[in-house]
C-alpha positions as CSV (number, residue, x, y, z in Angstrom):
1,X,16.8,-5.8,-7.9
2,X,20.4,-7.2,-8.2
3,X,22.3,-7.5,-5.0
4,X,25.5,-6.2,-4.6
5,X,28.6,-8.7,-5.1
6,X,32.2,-9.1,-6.1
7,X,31.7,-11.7,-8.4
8,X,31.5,-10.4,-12.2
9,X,27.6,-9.5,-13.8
10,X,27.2,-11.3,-17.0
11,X,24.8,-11.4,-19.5
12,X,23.7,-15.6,-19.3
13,X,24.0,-16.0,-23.2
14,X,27.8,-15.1,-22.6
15,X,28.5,-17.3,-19.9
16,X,30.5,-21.1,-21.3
17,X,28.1,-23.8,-20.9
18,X,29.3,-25.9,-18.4
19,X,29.4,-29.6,-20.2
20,X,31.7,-28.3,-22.8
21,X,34.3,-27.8,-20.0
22,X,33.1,-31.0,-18.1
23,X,36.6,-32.3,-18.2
24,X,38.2,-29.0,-16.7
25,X,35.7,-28.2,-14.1
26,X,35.5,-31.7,-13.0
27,X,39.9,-31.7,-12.6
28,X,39.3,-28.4,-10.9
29,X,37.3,-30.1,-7.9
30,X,38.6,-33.1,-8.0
31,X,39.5,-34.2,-4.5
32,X,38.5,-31.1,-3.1
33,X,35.7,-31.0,-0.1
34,X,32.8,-29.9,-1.4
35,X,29.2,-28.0,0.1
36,X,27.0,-28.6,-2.8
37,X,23.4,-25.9,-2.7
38,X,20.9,-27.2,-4.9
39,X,17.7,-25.3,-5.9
40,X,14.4,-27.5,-6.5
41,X,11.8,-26.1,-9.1
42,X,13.6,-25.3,-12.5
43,X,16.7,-27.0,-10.8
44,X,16.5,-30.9,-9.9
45,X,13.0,-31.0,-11.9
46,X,10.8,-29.1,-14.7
47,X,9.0,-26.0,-13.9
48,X,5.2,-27.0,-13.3
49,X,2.6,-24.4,-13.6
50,X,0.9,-26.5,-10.5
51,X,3.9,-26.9,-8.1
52,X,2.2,-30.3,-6.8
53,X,2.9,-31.8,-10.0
54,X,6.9,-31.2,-10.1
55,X,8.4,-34.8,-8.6
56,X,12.0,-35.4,-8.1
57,X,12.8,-38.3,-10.5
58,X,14.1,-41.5,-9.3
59,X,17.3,-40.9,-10.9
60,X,17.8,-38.0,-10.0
61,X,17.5,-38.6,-6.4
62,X,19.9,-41.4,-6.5
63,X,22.4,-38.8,-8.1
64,X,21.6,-36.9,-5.2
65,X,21.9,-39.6,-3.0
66,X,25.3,-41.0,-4.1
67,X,26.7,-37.5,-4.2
68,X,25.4,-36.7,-0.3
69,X,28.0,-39.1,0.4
70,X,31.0,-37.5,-0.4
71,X,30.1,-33.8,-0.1
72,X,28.1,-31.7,2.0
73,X,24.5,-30.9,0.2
74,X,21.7,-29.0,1.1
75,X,18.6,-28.0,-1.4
76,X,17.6,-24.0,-1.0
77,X,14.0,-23.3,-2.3
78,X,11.3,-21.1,-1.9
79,X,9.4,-24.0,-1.1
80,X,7.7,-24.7,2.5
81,X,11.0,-27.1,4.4
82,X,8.6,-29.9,4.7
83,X,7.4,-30.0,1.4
84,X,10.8,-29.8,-0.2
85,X,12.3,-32.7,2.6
86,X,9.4,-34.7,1.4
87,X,9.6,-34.0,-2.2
88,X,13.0,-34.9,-2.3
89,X,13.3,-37.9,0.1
90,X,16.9,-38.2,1.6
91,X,16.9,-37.8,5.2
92,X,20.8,-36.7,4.8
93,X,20.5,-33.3,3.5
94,X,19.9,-29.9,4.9
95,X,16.9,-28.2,4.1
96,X,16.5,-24.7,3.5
97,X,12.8,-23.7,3.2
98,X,11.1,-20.5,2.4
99,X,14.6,-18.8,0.6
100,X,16.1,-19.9,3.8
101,X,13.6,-18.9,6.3
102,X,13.3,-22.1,7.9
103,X,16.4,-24.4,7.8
104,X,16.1,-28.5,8.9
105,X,19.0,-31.4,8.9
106,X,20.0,-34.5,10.3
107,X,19.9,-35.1,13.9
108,X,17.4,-32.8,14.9
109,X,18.8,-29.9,12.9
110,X,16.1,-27.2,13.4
111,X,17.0,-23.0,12.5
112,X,13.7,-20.6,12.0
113,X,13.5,-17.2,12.0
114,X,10.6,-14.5,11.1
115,X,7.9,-16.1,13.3
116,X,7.0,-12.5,14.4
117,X,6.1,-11.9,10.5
118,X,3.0,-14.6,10.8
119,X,0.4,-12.5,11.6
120,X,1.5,-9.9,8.7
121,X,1.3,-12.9,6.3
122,X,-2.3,-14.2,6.9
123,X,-3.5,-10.6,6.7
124,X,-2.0,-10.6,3.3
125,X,-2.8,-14.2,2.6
126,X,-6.5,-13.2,3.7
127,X,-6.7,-10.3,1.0
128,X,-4.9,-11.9,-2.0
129,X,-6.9,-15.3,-2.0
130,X,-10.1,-12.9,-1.9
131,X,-8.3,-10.9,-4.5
132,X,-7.4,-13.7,-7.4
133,X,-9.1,-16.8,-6.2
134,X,-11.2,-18.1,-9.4
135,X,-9.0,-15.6,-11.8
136,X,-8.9,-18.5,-14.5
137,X,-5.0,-20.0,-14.9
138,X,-3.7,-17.7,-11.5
139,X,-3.0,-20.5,-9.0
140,X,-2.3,-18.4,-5.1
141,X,-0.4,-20.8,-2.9
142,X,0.1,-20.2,0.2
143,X,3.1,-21.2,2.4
144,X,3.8,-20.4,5.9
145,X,6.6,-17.8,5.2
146,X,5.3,-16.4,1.8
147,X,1.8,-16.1,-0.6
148,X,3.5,-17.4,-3.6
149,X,1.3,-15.8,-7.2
150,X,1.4,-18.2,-10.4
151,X,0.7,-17.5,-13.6
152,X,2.6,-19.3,-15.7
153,X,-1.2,-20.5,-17.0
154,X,-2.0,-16.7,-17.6
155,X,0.7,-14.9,-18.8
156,X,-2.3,-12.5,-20.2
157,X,-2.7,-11.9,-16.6
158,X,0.3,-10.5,-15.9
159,X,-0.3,-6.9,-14.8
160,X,-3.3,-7.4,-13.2
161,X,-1.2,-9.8,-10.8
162,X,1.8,-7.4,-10.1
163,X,-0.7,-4.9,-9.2
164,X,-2.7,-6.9,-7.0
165,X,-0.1,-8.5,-5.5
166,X,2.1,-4.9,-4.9
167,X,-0.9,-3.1,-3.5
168,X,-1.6,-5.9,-0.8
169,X,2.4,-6.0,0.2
170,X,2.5,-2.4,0.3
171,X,-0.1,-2.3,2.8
172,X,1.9,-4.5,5.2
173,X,5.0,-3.0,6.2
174,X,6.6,-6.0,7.3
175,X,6.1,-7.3,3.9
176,X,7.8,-7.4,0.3
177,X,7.5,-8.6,-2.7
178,X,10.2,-10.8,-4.7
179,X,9.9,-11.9,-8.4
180,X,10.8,-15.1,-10.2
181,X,9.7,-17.1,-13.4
182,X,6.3,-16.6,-14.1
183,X,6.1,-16.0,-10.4
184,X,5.6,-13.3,-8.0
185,X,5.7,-13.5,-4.1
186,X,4.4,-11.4,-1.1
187,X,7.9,-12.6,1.8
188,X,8.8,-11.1,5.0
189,X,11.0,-8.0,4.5
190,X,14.1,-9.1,6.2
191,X,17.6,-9.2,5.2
192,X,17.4,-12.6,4.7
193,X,17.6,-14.2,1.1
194,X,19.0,-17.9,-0.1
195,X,22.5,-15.9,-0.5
196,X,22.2,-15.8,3.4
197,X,21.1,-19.0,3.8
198,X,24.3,-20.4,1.9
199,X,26.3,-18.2,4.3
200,X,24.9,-19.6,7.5
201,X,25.2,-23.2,6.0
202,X,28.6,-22.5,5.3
203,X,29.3,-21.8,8.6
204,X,27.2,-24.2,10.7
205,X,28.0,-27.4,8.3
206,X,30.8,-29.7,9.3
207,X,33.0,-27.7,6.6
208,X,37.1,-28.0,6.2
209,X,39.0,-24.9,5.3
210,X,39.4,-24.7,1.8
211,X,36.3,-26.3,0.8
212,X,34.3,-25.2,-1.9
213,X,31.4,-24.0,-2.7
214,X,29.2,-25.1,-5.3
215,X,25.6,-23.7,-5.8
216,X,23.1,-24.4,-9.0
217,X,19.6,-22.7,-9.7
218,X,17.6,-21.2,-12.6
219,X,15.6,-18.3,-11.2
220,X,16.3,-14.7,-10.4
221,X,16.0,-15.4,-6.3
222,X,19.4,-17.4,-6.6
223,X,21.3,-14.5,-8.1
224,X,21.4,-13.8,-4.4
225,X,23.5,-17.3,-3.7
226,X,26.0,-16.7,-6.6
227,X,26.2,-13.1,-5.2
228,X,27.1,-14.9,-2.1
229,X,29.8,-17.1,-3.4
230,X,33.5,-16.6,-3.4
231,X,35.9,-16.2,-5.6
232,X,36.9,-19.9,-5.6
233,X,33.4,-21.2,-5.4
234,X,31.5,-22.2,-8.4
235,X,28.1,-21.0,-9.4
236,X,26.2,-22.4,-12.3
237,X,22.8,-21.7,-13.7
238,X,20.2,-23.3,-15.5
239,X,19.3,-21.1,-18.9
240,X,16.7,-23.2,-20.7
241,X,15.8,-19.9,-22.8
242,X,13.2,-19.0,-20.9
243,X,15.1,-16.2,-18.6
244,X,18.4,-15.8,-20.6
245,X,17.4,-12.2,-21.7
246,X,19.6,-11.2,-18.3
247,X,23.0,-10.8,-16.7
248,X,23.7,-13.2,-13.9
249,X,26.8,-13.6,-11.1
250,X,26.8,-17.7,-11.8
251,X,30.2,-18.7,-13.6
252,X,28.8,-21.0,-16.1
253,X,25.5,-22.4,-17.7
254,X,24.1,-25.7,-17.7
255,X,21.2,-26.2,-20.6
256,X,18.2,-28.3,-18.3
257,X,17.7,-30.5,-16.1
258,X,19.1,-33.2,-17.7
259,X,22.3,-31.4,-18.3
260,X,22.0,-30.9,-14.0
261,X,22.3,-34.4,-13.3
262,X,25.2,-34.6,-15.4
263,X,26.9,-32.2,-13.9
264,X,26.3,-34.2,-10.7
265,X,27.2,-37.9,-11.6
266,X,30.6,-36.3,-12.9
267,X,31.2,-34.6,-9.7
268,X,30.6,-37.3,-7.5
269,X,33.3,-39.3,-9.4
270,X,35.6,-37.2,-8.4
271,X,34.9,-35.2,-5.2
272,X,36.9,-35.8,-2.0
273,X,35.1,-38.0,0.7
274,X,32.6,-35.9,2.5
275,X,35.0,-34.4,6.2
């Protein structure tokens, strides 16, 4: 389901790809202060049908790297925080684990919530790895705020997943279910989403007034950021064909990964010195 935003809903094939107006976006934040949200998977590197395998590349991460020092970043994922932080290697940034759930920065930054949901989880954990373990191409993977389903291997295996994997959240009332590329998850069912995680950033991040913000992802849970975002803020989204058949809040498209790093070394040349 959608969430409910301000921003204009736009089909993805309608929205202008963002490096034909390179020029025009980069003179729009140019010497502005920037806070900078960055999914991982789909994001900053290729969709792997085993998470393990999908590595920040070196360039990349130096991107990343040059651009943390003139704006505020943090990566959002549905990733555990530690395996994100250690995937991606810069001590600088904030982390934003588990759509948010479980936040970590410099200096000791530390912010996590739905501890109390534990308990629900390895019930459900419990049941699902019972449930699909050894169900050829479904990988389960579990994390400590969500049982994440993949079957990008097994698309054929589709249905039989959504129904496992509904029936087991539905008997956990503490529990939901969210949906992504090839990808379904069992979560905690709070009122907590990476579109909430931008907005606590936003406000506990050394931030000027005026700032802006910029957030870029691929997948269905960061419709919730763009929902988040203001009217001056810039969302982008990464439509390598695979989703596009969808409306989305973002503001513009970027093509891959490739075109993400781009979009980054052309920001950083012009972005105000991080506050």
């Amino acid at each position: 389901m959608k969430p409910s935003s301000p921003r204009p809903e736009r089909h993805i094939d309608t929205l202008p790809n963002a490096l034909a107006e390179l020029d025009r976006l980069t003179a729009r934040l140019a010497g502005q202060h920037l806070a900078i949200f960055l999914d991982y998977d789909g994001t900053l590197t290729p969709i792997c049908a085993d998470p393990a395998q999908a590595m920040l590349g070196e360039a990349m991460r130096a991107r990343i790297a040059a651009l943390a020092s003139r704006a505020c970043l943090a990566v959002i994922s549905g990733r555990d925080t530690a395996d994100v932080q250690a995937k991606v290697g810069l001590p600088e940034l904030y982390y934003a684990g588990s759509h948010g759930l479980e936040i970590r920065g410099p200096d000791g930054f530390h912010e996590e919530r739905a501890q109390d949901y534990l308990p629900a989880l390895a019930t459900a954990r419990q049941r699902l790895m019972q449930a699909l373990t050894g169900v050829d191409g479904v990988l389960v993977e579990p994390k400590r705020y969500a049982i994440a389903v993949h079957y990008r291997a097994a698309p054929e295996a589709r249905e039989r997943v959504h129904r496992c994997v509904e029936q087991i959240a539905a008997a956990e009332p503490r529990l939901r279910t969210s949906h992504g590329k090839k990808i379904i998850e069992i979560r905690p069912a709070l009122d907590w989403h990476k579109g909430r995680a931008v907005e606590y950033l936003r406000g506990e991040l050394p931030l000027p007034d005026g700032h802006i913000a910029l957030y870029i992802g691929d997948d269905l849970t960061d419709e919730d950021a763009f929902a988040a975002l203001g009217p001056a803020d810039l969302g982008l989204i990464v439509a390598d064909g695979e989703d596009n058949d969808r409306t989305s809040f973002a503001d513009y498209r970027l093509p891959d990964v490739a075109g993400v790093g781009q979009m980054l070394e052309a920001i950083e040349r012009t972005a105000a010195p991080a506050p």
